[in-house]
N, C-alpha and C positions, 0 to 999 in steps of 0.2 A: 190428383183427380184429373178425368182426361177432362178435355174442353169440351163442351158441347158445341157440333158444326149449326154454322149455321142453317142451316137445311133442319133439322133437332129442334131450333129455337122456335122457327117459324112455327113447327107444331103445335110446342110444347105450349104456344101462346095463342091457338088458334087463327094466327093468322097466317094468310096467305102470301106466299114471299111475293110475287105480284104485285102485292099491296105498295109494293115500295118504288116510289115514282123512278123512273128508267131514265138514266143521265145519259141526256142528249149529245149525238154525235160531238157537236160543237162546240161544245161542255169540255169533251175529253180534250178537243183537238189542243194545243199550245198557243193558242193565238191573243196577244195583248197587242190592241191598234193604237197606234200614234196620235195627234192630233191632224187633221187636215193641215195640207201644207198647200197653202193658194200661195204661186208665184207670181211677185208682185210686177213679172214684165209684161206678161199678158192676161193675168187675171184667172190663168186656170187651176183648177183644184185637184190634191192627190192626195189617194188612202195614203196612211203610213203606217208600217207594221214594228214593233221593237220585237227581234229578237236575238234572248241574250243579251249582250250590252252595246247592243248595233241597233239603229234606228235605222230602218230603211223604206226607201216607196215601196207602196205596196202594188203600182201600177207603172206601165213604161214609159218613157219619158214623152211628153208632144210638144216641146216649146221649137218653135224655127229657127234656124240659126240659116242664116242667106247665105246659100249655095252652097253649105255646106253640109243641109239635111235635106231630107226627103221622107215620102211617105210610101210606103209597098207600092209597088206597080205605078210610078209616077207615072210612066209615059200612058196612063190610060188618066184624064182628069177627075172623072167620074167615079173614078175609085176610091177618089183622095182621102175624103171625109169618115168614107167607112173605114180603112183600113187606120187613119190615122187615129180617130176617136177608140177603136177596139186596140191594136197593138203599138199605137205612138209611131214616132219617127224610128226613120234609119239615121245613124249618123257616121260622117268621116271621123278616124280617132281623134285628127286632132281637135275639131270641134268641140268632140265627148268630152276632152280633157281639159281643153281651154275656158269653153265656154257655154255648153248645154246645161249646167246644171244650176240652178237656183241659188241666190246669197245664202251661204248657212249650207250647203249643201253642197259633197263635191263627188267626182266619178270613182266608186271603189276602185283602191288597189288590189292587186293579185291576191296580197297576205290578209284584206279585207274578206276575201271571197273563201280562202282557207278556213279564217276562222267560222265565217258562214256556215259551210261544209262537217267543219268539224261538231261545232253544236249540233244538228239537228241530226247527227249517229254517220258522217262521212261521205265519202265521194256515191256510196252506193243508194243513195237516199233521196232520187230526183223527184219521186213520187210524192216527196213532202212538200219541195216547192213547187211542182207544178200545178196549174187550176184545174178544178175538177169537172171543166169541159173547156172544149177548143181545140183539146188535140185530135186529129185524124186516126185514124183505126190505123190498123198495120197487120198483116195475114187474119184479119179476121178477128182483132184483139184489141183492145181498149187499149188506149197511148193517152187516157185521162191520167192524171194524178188524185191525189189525197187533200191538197193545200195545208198540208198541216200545221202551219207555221204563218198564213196567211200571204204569203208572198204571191201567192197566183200567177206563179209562170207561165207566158203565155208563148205559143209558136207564133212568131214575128217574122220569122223567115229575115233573108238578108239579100242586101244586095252585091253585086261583084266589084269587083275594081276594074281599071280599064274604060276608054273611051265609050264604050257599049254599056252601059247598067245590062245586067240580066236580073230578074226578081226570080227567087229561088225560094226554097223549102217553108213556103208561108203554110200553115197548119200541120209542119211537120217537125221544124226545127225550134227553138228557141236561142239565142248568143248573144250576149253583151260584151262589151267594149269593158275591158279594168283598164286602170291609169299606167298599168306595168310597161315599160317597152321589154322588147327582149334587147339587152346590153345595148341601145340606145340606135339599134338599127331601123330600119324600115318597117320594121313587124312589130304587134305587140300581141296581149297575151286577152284568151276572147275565154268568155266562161259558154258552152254548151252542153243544152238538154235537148236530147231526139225522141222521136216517135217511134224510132226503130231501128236505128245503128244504139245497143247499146244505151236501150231506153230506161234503165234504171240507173246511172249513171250521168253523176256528175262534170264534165268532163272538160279538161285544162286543152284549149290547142292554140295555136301560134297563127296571126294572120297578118297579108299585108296592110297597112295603114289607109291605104284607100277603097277599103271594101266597106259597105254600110251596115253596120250594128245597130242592136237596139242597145240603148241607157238605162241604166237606174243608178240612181243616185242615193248616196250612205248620207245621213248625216255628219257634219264636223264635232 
């Protein structure tokens, strides 16, 4: 006996397929959140997202570490609050790795970020973790993402290394700091998402140690 399609059924029962309540975007998306994670050095509070068998911030890091963080565009004062409350801190690695991250909480490694990657369908999949505003347009073309995973990647842009900070690719860029060095030299390994080099990709690159990333932190 063939099956009767669905489309058949709704007829055949006078009802309207219609009728049948429409499962919301958010519904479909993959997103199970964490418990709020308040660090107990300064009192401030962060989404947490699990996913997979990874617990991670759902938001970028903003805890100070003296002298050795910063917020986008330090040299203007007046900026401080917004850029830090929206995209968190910049940080030097080794701060990222020492010491930015909350008790219980430490800075993904490289093979952390792999596995990341790899669950949510691979390196070509940035539109899952990025937020679905904040990125800048690019020839005329949306650089939003999907957040399908609730990560909400945001463009944090970075600062440079060198005597001079320059503030760069704020609403264009997104990169964090992992714990990897590369064979224990002066560089380590930065996870980046663009607006437009390559904006569907997830993307592994290599930087000096004293350029300012953002953080997020995995749980232990």
């Amino acid at each position: 006996m063939k099956k009767i399609v669905p489309v058949i059924l709704c007829l055949i029962l006078t009802i309207s397929c219609t009728d049948f309540p429409e499962i919301s975007y958010e519904a479909r998306r993959s997103i199970v959140y964490g418990d709020v994670l308040k660090d107990s050095r300064d009192g401030q509070e962060y989404k947490t997202v699990i996913i997979g068998n990874q617990t991670w911030m759902a938001e970028n890091l903003n805890y100070k570490v003296e002298e050795q963080s910063i917020c986008y565009n330090g040299s203007n004062p007046e900026d401080l609050n917004e850029y830090c409350e929206k995209y968190g801190r910049l940080y030097y690695w080794t701060a990222a790795v020492d010491t930015a991250c909350p008790p219980g909480w430490s800075l993904p490694r490289h093979e952390d970020w792999e596995i990341l990657t790899a669950y949510i369908g691979g390196s070509l999949s940035a539109e899952k973790l990025k937020a679905e505003s904040g990125w800048k347009e690019h020839n005329n073309e949306s650089a939003n993402g999907i957040d399908g995973y609730g990560f909400a990647a945001l463009p944090g842009g970075f600062g440079t290394s060198g005597k001079e900070i320059l503030y760069v690719e704020n609403g264009l860029s997104g990169l964090w700091w992992t714990a990897t060095d590369s064979a224990g030299s002066a560089k380590a390994y930065v996870r980046s998402i663009s607006s437009y080099i390559n904006k569907e990709q997830i993307v592994r690159v290599i930087f000096d140690k004293g350029t300012l990333f953002s953080v997020r932190c995995i749980k232990d």
